[in-house]
C-alpha positions as CSV (number, residue, x, y, z in Angstrom):
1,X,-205.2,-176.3,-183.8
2,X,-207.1,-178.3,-180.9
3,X,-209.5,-180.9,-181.1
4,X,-212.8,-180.4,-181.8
5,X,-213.9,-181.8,-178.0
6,X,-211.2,-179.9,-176.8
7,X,-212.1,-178.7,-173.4
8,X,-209.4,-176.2,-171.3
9,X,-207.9,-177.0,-167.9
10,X,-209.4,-173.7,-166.9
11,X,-213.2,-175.3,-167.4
12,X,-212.6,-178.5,-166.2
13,X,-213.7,-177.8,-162.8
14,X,-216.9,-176.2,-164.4
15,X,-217.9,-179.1,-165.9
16,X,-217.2,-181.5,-163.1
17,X,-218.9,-179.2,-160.5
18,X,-221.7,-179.0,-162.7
19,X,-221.9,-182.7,-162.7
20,X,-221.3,-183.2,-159.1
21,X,-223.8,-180.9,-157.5
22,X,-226.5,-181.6,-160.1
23,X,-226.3,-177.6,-160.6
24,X,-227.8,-176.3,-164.1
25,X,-225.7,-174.3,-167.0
26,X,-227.1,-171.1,-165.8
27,X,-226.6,-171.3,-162.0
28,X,-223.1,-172.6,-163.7
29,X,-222.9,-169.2,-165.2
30,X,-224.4,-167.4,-162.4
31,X,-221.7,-168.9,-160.5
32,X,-219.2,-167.8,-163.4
33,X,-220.5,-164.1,-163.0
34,X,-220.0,-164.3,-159.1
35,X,-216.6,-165.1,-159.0
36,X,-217.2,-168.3,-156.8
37,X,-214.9,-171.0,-156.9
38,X,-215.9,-174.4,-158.1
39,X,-213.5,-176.1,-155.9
40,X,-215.1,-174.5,-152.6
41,X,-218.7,-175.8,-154.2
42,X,-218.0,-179.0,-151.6
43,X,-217.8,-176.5,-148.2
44,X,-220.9,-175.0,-149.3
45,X,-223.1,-177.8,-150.0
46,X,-223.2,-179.6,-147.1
47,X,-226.5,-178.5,-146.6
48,X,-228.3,-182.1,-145.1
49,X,-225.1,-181.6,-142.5
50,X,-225.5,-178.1,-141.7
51,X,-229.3,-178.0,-141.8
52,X,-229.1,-173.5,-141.6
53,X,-227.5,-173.9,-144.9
54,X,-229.4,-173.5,-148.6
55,X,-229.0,-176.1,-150.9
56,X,-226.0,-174.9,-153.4
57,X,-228.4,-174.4,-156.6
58,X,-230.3,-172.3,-153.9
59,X,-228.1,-170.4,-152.6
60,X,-226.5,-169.4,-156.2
61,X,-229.5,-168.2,-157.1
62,X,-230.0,-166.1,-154.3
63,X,-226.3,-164.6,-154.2
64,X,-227.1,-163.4,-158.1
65,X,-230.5,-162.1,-157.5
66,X,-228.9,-160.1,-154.5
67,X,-226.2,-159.0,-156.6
68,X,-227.8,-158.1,-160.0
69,X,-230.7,-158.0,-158.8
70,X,-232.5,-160.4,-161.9
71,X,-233.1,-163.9,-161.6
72,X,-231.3,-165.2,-164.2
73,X,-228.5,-164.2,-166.8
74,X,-229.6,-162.8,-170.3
75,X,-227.9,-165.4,-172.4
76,X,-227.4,-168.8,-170.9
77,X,-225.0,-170.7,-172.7
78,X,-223.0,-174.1,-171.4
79,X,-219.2,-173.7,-170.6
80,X,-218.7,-176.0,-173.6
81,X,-220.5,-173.5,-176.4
82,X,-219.1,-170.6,-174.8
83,X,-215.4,-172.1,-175.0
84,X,-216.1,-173.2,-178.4
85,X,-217.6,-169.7,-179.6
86,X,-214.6,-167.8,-178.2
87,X,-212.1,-170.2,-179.8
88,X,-214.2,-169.8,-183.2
89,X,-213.9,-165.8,-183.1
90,X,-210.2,-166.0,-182.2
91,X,-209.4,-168.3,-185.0
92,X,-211.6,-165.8,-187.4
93,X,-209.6,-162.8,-186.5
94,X,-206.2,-164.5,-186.9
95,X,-207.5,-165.2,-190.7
96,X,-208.7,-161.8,-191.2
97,X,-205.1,-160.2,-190.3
C-alpha cells in the first residue's frame, strides 16, 4: 500500500512542469489530453527568445481549442486528485472481488 503523498514517476514531470512554467492544472490537463510532452515544455517556451512564438500557457490553449474545439476541459482536476482518485477506485475493486 503506498503512502498517502505518494506521487508516481509517471506524474512527476507534471508536477514539475507545472511548477516551472507557471502553467495552471487545466492547461496541465489540456496538455495531458494533447499528448504533449512535459519534457519538450522547455523548446516551446522560449517565447521572449523567439519573439513569433506564444507564450506556453498560450499556446496550450490554443492547440486544445483547435483540437476540441472548447476552451477548456469539462472536469478540471490536479494530477495529484486524479492519481489519488484512480488509486482509491482500484483499491475498491480489489476489495469487492
Amino acid at each position: 500500500m503506498p503512502k498517502k503523498g505518494f506521487i508516481p514517476n509517471k506524474l512527476k514531470p507534471w508536477i514539475e512542469a507545472r511548477k516551472k512554467f507557471h502553467l495552471t492544472h487545466a492547461q496541465v490537463q489540456m496538455a495531458r489530453e494533447l499528448g504533449m510532452n512535459p519534457n519538450k515544455f522547455g523548446s516551446l517556451a522560449n517565447h521572449k527568445q523567439e519573439q513569433w512564438k506564444l507564450p506556453l500557457p498560450e499556446y496550450i490553449e490554443n492547440l486544445y481549442q483547435k483540437r476540441f474545439n472548447k476552451q477548456q476541459p469539462d472536469d478540471i482536476r490536479s494530477v495529484e486528485v486524479r492519481d489519488a482518485e484512480k488509486r482509491k477506485r482500484k483499491l475498491q475493486s480489489k476489495d469487492n472481488n
